[in-house]
N, C-alpha and C positions, 0 to 999 in steps of 0.2 A: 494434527490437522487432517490428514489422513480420514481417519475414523469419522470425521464431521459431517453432518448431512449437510450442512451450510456449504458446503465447497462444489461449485459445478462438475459438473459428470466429465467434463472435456478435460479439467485440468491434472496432469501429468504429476509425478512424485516431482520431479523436477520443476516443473512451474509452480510447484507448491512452493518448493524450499527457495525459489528466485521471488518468488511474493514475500514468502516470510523477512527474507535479505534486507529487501527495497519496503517493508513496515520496519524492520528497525533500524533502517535510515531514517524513516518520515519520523519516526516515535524521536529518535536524537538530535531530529532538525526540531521539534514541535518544541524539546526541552532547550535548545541553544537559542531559540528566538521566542521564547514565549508572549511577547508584543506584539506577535503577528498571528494574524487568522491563517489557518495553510488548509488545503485542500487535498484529498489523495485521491489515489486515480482509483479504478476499479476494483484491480487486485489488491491494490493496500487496503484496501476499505474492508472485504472483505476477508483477510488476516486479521484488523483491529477488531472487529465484529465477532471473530472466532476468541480473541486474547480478552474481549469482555465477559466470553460467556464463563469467566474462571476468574469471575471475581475477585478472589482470595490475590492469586497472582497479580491480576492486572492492577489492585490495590497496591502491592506491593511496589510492585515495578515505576507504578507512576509514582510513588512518594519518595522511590529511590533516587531515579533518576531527575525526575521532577520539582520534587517538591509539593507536588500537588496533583488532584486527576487531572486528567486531557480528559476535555470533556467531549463528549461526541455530538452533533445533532444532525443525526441521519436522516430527518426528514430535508432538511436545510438544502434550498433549490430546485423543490418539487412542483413548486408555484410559479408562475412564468415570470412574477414578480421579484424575485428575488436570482431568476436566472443569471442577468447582469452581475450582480453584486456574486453569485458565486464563478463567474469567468473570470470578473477580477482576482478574487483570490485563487483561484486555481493559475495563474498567469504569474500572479504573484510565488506562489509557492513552487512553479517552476523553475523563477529564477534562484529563488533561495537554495534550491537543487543541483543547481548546476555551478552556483556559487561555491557550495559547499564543495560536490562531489563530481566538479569537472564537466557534466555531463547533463544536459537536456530529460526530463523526467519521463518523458512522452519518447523520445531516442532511444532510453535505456527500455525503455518494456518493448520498444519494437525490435531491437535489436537481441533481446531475451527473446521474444519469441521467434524471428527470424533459426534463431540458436536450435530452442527446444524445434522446430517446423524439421529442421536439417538432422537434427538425432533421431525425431522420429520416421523420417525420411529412409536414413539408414539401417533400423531397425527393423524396416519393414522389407528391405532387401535383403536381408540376410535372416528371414523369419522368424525373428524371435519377438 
């Protein structure tokens, strides 16, 4: 992930590797409820987007764990029309989040970033 141009310039090895964490939650939530529509947040989005660009793999991965692809549709709530309908599921997929793994989905990345904000905080005091 590292090496990928797809990955914004601000994110840290560290916020990489807590993205990639919190996509193979969403990817084992997507496979344990696959009757629901789910939503990921920014970062996951951008990990599954990197995990597509390797085909090979993300074939694999999804017929393992799956059974089937996750299907993507990145354009999906770019139309004001369909905004609604993706707050629901994002709301929805919240819960299923916190259902699962204790913890609010929107909590856990502020609280990750809160994290990485305090490392590189310290980092910078002691220049390195």
């Amino acid at each position: 992930a590292v090496r990928s141009e797809n990955i914004p310039e601000d994110w840290t090895e560290e916020k990489i590797d807590d993205a990639i964490q919190r996509y193979e939650k969403f990817f084992l939530l997507a496979a344990k409820h696959p009757e629901k529509s789910i939503a990921p947040t920014r970062d996951i989005d951008e990990i599954w987007h990197l995990h597509m660009l390797s085909p090979v793999a993300y074939y694999r991965d999804c017929i393992s764990i799956m059974g089937k692809i996750l299907d993507h549709d990145g354009g999906f709530g770019a139309v004001p029309e369909e905004l609604s309908q993706l707050e629901e599921t994002f709301v929805n997929t919240s819960k299923l989040w916190e259902e699962e793994y204790g913890l609010n989905i929107i909590k856990q990345l502020l609280l990750t970033l809160e994290k990485i904000t305090q490392t590189q905080k310290l980092l910078k005091e002691k220049n390195l």
